[in-house]
LOLOLO-544481 format. One record per residue: residue in three letters; x, y, z of N, C-alpha, C in turn. Coordinates in steps of 0.001 Angstrom, whole numbers, padded with zeros to 6 digits, always signed. Layout:
N
ALAXYZXYZXYZ
...
This chain:
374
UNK+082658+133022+090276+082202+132452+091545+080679+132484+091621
UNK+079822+131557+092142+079028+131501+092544+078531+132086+093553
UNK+077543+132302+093691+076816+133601+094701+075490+132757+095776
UNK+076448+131541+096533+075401+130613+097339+075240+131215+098417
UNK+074235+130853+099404+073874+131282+100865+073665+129637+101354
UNK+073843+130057+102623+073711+128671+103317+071820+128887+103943
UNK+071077+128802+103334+069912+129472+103290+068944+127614+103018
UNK+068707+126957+103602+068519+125416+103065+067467+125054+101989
UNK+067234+125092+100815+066575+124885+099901+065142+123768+100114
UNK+063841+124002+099582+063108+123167+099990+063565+121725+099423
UNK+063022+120420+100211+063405+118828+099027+062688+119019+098532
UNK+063046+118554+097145+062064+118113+096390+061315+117219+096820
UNK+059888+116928+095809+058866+115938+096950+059415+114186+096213
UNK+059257+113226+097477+059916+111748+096937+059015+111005+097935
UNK+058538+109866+097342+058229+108376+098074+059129+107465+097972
UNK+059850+107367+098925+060935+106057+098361+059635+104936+098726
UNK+058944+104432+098672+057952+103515+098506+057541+103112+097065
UNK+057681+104467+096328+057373+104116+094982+058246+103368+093991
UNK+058033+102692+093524+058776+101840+092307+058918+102454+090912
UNK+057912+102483+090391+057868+102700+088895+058165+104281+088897
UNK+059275+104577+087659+060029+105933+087477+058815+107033+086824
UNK+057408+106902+086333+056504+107750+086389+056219+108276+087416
UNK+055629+106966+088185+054933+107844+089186+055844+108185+090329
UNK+057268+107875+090410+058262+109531+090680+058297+110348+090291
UNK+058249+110390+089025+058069+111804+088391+057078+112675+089089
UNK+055982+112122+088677+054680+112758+089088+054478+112964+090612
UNK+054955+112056+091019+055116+112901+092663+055871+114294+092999
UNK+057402+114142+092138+058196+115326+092245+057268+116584+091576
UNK+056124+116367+090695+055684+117141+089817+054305+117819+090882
UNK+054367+117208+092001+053219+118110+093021+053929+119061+093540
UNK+055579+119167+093331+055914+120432+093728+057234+120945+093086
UNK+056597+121842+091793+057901+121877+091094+058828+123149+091024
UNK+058047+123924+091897+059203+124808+092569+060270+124399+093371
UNK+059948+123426+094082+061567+122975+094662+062192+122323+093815
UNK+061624+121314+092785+062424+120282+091978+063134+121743+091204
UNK+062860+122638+091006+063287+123445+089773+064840+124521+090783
UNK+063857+124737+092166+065042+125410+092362+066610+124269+093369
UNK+065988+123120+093136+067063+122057+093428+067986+122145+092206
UNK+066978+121613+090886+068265+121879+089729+069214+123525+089582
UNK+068408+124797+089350+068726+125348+089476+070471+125742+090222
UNK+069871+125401+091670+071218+125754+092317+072416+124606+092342
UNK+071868+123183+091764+073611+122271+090974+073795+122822+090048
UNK+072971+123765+089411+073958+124051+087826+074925+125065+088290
UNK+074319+126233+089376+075467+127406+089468+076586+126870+089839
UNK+076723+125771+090488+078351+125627+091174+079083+125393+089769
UNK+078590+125137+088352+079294+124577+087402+079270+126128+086256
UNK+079090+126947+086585+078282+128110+085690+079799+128931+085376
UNK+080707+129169+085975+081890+130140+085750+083030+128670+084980
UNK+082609+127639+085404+083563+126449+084543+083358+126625+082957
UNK+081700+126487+082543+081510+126683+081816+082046+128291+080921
UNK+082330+128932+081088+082749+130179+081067+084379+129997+080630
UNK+084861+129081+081750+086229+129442+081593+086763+128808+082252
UNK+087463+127357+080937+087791+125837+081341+089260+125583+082233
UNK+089835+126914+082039+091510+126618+081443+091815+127274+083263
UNK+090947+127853+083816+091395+128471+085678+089823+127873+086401
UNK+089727+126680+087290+088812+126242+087782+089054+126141+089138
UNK+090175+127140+089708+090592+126656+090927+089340+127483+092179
UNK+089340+128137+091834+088180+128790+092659+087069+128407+092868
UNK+086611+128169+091273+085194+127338+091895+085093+125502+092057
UNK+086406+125447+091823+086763+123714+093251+086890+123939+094061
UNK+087213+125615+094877+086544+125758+096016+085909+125577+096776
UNK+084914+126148+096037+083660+126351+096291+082475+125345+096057
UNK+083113+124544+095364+082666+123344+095533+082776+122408+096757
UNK+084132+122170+097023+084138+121560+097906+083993+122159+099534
UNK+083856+123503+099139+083565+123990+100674+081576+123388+100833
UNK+081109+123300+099531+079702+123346+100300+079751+121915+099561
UNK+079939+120685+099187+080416+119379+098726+079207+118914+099698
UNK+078848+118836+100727+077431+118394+101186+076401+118470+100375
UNK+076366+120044+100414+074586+120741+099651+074708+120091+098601
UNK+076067+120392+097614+076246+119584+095952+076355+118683+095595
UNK+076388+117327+096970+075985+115927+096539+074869+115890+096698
UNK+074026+116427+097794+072516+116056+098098+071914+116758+097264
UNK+071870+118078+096665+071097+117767+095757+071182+117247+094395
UNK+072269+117012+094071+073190+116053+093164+072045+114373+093076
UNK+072111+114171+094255+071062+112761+094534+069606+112604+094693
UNK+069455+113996+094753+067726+114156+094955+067103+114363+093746
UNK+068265+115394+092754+067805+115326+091284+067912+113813+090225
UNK+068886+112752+090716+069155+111647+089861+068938+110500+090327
UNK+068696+110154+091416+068495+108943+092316+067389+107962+091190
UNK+066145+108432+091223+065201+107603+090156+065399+107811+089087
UNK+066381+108884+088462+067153+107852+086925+067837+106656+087055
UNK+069065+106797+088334+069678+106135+088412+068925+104664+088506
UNK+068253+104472+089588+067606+103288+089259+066867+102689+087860
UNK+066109+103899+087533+065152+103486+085924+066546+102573+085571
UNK+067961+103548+084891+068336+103238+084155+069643+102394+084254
UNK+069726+102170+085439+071223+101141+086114+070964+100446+086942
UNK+069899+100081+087724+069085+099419+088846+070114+100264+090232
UNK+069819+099340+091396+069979+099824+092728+071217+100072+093126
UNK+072019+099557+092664+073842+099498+092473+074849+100120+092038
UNK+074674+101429+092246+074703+102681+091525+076566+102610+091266
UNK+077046+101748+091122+078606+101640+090229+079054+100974+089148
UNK+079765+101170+088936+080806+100153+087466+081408+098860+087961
UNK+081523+097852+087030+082054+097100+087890+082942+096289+085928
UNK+083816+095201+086491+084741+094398+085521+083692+093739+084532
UNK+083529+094262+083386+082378+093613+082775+082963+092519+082037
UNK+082992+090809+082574+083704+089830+081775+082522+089641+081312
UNK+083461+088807+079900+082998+088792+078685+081358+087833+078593
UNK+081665+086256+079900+080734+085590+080034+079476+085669+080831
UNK+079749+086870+081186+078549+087284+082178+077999+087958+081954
UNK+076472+088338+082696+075584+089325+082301+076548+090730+083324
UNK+075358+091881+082958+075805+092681+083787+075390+092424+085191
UNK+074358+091933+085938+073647+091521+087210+074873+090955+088068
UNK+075536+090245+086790+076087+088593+087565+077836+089955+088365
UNK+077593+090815+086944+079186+091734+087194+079163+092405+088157
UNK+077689+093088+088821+078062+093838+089399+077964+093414+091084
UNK+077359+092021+090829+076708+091236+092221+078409+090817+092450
UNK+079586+090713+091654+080870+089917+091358+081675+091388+092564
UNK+081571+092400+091209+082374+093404+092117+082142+093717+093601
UNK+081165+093749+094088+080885+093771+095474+080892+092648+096239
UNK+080737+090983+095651+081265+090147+096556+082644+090255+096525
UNK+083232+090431+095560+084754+090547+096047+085012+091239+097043
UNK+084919+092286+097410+085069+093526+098611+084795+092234+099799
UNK+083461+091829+100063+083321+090801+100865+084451+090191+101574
UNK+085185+089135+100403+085927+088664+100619+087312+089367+100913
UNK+087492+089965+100397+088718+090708+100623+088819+091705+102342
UNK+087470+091686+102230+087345+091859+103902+087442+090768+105098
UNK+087304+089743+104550+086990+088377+104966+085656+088448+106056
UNK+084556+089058+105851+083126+088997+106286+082500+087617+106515
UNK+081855+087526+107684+081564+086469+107850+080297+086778+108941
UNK+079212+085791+109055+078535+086253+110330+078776+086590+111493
UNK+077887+087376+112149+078017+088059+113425+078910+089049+113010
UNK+079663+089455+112171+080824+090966+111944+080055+091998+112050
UNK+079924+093388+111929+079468+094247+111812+080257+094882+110863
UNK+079499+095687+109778+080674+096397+108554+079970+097172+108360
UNK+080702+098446+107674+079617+099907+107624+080277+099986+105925
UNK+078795+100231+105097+079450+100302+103827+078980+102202+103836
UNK+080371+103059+103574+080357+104412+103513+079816+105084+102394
UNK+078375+105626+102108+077758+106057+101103+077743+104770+100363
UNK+076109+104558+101137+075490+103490+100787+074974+103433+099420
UNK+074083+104547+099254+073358+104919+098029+072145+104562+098543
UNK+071099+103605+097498+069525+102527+098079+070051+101588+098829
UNK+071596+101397+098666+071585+099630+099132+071486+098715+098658
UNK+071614+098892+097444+072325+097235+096675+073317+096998+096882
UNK+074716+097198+097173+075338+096839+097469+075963+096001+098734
UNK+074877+096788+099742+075057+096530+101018+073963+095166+101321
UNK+073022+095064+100355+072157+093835+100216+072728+092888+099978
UNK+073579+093037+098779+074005+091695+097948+074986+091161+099041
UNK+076275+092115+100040+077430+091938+100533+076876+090952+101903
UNK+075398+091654+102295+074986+091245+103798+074236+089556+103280
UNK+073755+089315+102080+073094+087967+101894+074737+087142+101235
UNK+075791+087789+100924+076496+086960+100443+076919+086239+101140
UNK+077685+087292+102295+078649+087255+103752+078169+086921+105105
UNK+077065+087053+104935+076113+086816+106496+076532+088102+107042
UNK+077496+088644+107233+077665+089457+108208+076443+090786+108219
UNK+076360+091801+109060+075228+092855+109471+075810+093778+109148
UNK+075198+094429+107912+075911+095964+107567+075128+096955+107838
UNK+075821+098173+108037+074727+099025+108327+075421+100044+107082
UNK+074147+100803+106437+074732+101869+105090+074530+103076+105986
UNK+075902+104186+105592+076008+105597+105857+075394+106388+104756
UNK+074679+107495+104868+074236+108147+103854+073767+109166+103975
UNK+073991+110801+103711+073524+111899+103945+072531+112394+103464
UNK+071646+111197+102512+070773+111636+101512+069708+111152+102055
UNK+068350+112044+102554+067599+111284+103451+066672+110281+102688
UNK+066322+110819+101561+065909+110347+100588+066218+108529+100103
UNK+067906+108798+099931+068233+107471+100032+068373+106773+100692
UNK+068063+107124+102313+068156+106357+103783+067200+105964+103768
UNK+065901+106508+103250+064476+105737+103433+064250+104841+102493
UNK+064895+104873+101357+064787+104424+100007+065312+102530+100499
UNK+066576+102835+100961+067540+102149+101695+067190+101079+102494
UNK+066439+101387+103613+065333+101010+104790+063838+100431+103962
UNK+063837+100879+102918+062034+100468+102799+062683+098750+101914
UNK+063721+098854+101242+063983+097982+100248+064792+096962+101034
UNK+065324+096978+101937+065893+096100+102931+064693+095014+103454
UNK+063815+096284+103934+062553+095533+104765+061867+094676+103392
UNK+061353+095203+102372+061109+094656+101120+061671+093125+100352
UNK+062590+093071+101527+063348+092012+100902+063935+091025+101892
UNK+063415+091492+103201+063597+090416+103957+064725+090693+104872
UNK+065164+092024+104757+066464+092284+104998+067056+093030+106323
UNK+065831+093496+106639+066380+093901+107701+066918+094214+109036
UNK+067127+092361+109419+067512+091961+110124+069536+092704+110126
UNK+069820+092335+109047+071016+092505+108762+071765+093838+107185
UNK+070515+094741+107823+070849+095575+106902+070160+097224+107345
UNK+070532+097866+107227+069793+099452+107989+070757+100171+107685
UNK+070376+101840+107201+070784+102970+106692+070698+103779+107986
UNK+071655+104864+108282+071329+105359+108881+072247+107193+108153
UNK+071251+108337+108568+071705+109500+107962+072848+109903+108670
UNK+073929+110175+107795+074824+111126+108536+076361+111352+107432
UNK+076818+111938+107930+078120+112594+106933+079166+111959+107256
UNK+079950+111300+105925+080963+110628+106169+081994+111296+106281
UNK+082018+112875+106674+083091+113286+107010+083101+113504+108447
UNK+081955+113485+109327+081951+113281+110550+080868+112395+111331
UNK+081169+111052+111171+080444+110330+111167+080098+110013+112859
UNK+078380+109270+113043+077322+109026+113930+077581+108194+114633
UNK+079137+107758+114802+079323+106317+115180+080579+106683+116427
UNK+080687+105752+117457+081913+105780+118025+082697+105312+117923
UNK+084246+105573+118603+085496+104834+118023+085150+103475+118212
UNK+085502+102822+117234+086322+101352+117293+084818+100880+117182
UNK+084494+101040+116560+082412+099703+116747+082495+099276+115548
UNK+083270+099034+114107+082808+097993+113183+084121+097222+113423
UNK+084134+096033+112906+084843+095261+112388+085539+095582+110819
UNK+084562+095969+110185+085449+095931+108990+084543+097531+108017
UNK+084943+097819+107035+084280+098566+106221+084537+099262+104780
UNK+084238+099072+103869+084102+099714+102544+083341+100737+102032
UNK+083849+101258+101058+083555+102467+099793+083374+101697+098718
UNK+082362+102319+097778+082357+101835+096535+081809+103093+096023
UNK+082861+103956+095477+082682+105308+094198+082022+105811+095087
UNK+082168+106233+096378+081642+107210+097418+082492+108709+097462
UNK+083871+108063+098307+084939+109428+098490+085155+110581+097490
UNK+084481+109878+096497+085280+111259+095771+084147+112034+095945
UNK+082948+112533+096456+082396+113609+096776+082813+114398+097837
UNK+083819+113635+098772+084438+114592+100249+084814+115464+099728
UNK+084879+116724+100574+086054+117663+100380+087359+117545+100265
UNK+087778+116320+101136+089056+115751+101076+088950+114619+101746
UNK+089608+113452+100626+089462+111824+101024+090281+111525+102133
UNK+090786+112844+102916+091667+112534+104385+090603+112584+105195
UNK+089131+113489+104739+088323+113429+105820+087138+111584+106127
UNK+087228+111066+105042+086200+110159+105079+087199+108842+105322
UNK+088568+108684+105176+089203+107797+105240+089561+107990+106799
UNK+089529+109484+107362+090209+109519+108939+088977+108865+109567
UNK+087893+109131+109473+086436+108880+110044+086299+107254+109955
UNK+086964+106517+108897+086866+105437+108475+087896+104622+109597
UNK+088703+104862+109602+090309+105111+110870+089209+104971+112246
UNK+088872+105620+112548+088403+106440+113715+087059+104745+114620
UNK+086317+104582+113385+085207+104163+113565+085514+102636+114118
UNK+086977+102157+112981+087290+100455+112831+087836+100218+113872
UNK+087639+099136+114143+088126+098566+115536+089904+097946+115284
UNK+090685+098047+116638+092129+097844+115996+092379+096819+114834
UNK+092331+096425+113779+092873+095538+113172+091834+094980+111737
UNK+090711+096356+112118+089941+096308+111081+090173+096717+109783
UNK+089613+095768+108838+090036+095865+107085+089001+097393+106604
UNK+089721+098107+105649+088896+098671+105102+089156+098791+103302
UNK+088176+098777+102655+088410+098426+101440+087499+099152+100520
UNK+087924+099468+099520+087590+100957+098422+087601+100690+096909
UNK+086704+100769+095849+086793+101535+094888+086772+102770+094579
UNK+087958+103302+094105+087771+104961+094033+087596+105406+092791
UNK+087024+106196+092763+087099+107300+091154+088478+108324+090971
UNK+089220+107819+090404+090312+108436+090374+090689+109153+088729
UNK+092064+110298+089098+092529+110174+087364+093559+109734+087261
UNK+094615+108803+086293+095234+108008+086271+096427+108691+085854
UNK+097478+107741+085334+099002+108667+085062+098496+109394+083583
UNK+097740+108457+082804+097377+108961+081407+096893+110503+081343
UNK+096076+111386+082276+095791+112590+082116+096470+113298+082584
UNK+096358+114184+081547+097077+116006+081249+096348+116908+081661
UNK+096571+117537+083126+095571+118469+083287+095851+119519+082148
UNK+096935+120037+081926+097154+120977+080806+096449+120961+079503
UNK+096549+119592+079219+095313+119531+078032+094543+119365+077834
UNK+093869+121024+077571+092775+121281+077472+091237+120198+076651
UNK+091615+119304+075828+091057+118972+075328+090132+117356+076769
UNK+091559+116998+077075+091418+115883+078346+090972+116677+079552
UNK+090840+117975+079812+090406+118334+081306+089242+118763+080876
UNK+088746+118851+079778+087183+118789+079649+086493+118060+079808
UNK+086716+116717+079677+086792+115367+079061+086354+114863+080792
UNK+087422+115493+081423+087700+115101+083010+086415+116016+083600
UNK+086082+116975+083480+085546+118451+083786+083910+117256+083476
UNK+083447+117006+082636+082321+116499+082237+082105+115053+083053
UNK+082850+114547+083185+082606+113536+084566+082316+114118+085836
UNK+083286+114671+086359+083027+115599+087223+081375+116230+087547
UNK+081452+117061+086230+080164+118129+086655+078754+117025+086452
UNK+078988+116098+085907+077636+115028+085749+077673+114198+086859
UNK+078626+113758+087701+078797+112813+089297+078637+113880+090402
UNK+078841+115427+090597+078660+115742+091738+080192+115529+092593
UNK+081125+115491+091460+082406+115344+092507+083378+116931+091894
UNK+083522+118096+093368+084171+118473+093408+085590+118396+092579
UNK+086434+117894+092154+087508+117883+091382+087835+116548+091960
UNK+088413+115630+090809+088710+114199+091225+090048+114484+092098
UNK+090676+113617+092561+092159+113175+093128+092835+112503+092430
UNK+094357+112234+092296+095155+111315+091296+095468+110069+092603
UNK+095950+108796+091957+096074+107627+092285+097002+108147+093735
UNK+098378+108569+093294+099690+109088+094430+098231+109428+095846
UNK+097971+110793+095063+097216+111175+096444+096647+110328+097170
UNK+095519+109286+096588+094705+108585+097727+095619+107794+098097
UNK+096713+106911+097875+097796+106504+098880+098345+107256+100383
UNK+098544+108376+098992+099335+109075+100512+098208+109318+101967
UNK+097186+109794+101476+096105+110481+102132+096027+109112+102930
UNK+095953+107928+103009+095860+106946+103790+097038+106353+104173
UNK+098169+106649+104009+099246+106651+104760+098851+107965+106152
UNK+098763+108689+105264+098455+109722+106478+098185+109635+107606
UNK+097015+108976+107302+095718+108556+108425+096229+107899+109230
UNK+096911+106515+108520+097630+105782+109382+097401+104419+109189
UNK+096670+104057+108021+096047+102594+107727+097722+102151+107398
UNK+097735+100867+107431+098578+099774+106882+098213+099425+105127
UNK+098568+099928+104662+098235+099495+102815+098655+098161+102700
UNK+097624+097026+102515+097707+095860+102103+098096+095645+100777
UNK+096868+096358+099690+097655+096046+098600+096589+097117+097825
UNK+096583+097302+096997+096334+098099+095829+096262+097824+094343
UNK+095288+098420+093570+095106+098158+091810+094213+098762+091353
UNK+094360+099358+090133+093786+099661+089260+093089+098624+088122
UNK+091864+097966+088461+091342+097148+087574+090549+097681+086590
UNK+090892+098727+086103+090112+098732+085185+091606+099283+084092
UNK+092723+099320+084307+093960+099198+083411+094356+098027+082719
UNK+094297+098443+081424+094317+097354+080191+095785+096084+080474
UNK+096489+096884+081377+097741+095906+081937+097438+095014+083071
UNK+095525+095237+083697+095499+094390+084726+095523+092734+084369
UNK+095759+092225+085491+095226+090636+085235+093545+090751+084692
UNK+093653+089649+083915+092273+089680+083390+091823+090496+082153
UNK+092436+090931+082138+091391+092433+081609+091412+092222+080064
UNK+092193+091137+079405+091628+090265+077996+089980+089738+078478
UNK+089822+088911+079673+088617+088323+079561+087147+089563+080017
UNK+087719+090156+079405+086610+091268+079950+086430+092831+079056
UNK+084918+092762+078661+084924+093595+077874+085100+095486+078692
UNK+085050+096798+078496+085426+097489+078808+084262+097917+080037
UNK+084998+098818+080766+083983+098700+082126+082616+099639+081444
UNK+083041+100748+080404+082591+101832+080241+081225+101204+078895
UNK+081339+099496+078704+080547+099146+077389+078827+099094+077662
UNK+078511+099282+079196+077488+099352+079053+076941+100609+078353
UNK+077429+101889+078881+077174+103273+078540+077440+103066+076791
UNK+078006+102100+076141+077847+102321+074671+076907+101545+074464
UNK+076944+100548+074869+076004+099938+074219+076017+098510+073027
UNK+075648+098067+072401+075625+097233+070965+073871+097307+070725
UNK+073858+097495+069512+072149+097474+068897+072096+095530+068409
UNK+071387+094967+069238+071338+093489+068428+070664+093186+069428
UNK+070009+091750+068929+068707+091529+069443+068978+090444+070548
UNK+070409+090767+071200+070954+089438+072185+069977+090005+073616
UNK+069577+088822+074454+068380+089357+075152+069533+090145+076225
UNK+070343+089700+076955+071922+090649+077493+071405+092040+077021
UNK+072049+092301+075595+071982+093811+075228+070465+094741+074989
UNK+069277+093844+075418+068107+094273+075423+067608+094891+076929
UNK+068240+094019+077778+068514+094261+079297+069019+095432+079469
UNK+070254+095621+078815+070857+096868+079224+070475+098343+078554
UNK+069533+097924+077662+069623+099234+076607+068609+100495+077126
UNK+069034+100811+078167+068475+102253+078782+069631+102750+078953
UNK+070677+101551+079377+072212+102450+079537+072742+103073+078250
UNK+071907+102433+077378+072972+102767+076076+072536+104063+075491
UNK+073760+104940+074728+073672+105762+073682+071949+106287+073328
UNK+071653+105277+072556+070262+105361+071803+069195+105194+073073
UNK+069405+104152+074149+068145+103795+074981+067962+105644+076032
UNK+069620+106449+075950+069968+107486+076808+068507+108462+076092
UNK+069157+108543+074876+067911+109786+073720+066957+109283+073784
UNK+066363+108432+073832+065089+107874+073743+064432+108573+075183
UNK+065182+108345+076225+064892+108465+077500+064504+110298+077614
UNK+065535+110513+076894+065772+112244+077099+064283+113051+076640
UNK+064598+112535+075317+063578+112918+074414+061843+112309+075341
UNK+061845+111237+075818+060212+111049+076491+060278+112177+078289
UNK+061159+112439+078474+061343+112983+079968+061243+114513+079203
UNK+061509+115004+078385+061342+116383+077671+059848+116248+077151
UNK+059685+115390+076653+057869+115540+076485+057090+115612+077556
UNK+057423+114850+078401+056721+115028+079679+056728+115850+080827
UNK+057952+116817+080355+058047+118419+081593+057257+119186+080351
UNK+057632+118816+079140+056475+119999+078205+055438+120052+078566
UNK+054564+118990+078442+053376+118707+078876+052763+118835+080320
UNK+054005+119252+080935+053761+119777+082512+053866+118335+083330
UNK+053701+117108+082612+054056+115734+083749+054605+115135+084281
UNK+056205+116284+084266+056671+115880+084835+057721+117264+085676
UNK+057902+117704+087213+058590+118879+086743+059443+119861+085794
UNK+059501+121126+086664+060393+122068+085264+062089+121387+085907
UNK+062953+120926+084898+063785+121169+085380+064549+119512+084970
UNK+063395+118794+084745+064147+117212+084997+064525+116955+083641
UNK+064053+117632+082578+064945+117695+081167+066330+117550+081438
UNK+066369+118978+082275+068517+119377+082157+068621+118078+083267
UNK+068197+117373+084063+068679+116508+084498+069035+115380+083871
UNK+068544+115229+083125+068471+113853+081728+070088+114111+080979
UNK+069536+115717+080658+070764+115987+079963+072446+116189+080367
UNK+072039+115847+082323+073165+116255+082639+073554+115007+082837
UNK+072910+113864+082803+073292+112889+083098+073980+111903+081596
UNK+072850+112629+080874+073509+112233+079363+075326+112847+079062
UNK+075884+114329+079914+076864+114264+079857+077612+113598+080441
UNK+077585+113284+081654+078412+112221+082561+078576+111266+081839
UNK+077641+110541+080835+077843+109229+080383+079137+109164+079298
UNK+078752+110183+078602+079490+110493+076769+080721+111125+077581
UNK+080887+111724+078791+082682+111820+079384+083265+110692+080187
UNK+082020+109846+080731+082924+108708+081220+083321+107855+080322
UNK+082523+107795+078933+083497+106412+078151+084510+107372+077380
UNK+084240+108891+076810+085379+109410+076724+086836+108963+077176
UNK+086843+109478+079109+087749+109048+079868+088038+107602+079850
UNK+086862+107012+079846+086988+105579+079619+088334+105640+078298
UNK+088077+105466+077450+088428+104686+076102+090161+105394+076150
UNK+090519+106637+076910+091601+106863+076640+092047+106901+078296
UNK+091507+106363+078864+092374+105426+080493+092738+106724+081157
UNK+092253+107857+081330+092505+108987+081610+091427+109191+082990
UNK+090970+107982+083385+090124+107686+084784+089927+106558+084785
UNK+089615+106116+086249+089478+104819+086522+088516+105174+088026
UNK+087270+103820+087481+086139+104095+088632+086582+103183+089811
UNK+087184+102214+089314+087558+100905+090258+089228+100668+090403
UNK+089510+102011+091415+090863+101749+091753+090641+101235+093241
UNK+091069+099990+093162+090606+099052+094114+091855+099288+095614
UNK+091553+099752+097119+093141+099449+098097+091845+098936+099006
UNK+092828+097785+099904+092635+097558+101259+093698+097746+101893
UNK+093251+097957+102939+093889+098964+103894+093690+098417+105699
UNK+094710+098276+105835+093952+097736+107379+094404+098987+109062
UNK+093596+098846+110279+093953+099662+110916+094838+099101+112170
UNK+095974+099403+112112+097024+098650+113267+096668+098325+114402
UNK+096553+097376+114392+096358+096855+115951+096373+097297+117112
UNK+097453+098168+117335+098165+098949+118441+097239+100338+118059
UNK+096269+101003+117440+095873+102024+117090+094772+102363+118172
């Protein structure tokens, strides 16, 4: 077990104004006692796992009892990788074969759109926004006015500066608060989505009831989840590592299986429209589309596509590692953002792991609607 206090840690220092991933660095690097004791205290929640793979029930505890503190600083340490190295859109999406990645991931989130049936004048709350690409692309696709939820203040300003940046914020605004007890009153959106949010709750009964709570009678709500699929064995040891390394690189408490997030929204009380796993080799489609997990590998060739992507890849990952380790050597960048590189380098090498043997799925897609009479 870990030995936390609810004692609030300093932020690390951030301009969401800034663009270029140096001079983040170097901002975080005017104060690298907090950047250091931010990393610091995400590694302990993972410190007795490491120890001892095979009994983790305690410290999923303890994870999810403090699942706030361990996403936020989860996001304060990776937020400007995430962008350097995936842009603003911080998910996976159906990578077909004829498209770039831009076109895939602008695809996966207009779908949600539609499947909400968004249209101007709606109001929709997208739950753990992130910066807000998603909630950009959905609000210029759909017309409708979204507003992003987000506990990360960091990414609320980040959120807000890039909206305004873009013309946006007429029909687009972040606002801070916890999607397990959310800032809003009953019944005020029309419609609302997740994309690879829930699985940081303590329990997806709390962000789906809040979700319940917020929609107005007859409002759609619609989800990609990070789930583990029928394919994994918690027993085997070799696959709950596999699982364990996604986990400890995303900041999610212990995933949920497919059954559960059904039930958990039966619970609540939504109407289940329909449901899928698109990223299962039995989905429709899923010949015309290469694997969700191919950016994180990569291809070495000089197609301008795979030149675009190659920070995601394998080799563009070490390259990255290796210049972010020269530059905390050299003091330019805080102590601490190495193991962040490196923790992010594990998340990658366990998600196509999980990837390649279907033992998770980022885009288990339900809409869900809230009864009329509710």
């Amino acid at each position: 077990m870990t030995n936390t206090t609810n004692a609030p840690l300093p932020t690390p220092v951030q301009d969401p104004e800034l663009t270029n991933f140096l001079l983040r660095l170097r901002k975080k690097n005017t104060d690298t006692v907090a950047h250091k004791k931010t990393v610091d205290s995400y590694d302990k929640y993972w410190d007795s796992d490491r120890k001892d793979i095979t009994n983790t029930e305690d410290s999923v505890e303890e994870r999810r009892t403090n699942s706030d503190k361990l996403t936020n600083h989860f996001y304060d340490l990776v937020t400007d990788f995430y962008e350097y190295g995936w842009g603003t859109s911080f998910h996976f999406a159906r990578m077909f074969k004829d498209s770039t990645f831009k076109e895939c991931i602008s695809r996966h989130e207009d779908f949600l759109a539609l499947k909400l049936q968004l249209k101007p004048g709606m109001q929709c709350l997208d739950i753990g926004c992130g910066v807000g690409g998603p909630l950009r692309e959905i609000a210029k696709f759909s017309g409708a006015t979204v507003t992003g939820l987000n506990n990360n203040a960091y990414q609320v300003k980040r959120c807000d500066y890039l909206a305004k940046k873009y013309g946006l914020s007429s029909v687009c605004k972040a606002v801070k608060g916890d999607f397990e007890n959310m800032p809003f009153p009953a019944n005020s959106f029309d419609a609302a989505y997740a994309i690879e949010a829930c699985c940081h709750s303590r329990h997806l009964e709390n962000p789906y009831g809040e979700a319940f709570r917020v929609l107005k009678p007859g409002g759609y709500f619609a989800c990609y989840e990070w789930l583990t699929t029928d394919s994994y064995d918690e027993t085997n040891l070799a696959q709950k590592k596999i699982i364990h390394g996604v986990e400890e690189g995303n900041a999610i408490s212990k995933m949920y299986t497919i059954p559960q997030t059904i039930e958990a929204l039966k619970k609540i009380g939504f109407e289940v429209i329909e449901y899928a796993d698109l990223a299962d080799p039995k989905s429709p489609l899923f010949e015309a589309q290469d694997p969700w997990y191919t950016p994180l590998q990569g291809s070495f060739t000089f197609d301008l596509e795979q030149l675009y992507r190659w920070r995601m890849t394998s080799l563009g990952r070490t390259l990255t590692d290796n210049f972010v380790y020269t530059l905390e050597t050299l003091r330019l960048a805080p102590s601490g953002t190495h193991k962040v590189s490196q923790l992010l380098n594990l998340a990658a090498d366990s998600l196509v792991a999980a990837g390649e043997q279907h033992l998770f799925t980022p885009m288990f897609f339900f809409l869900v609607r809230k009864p009329l009479n509710a």
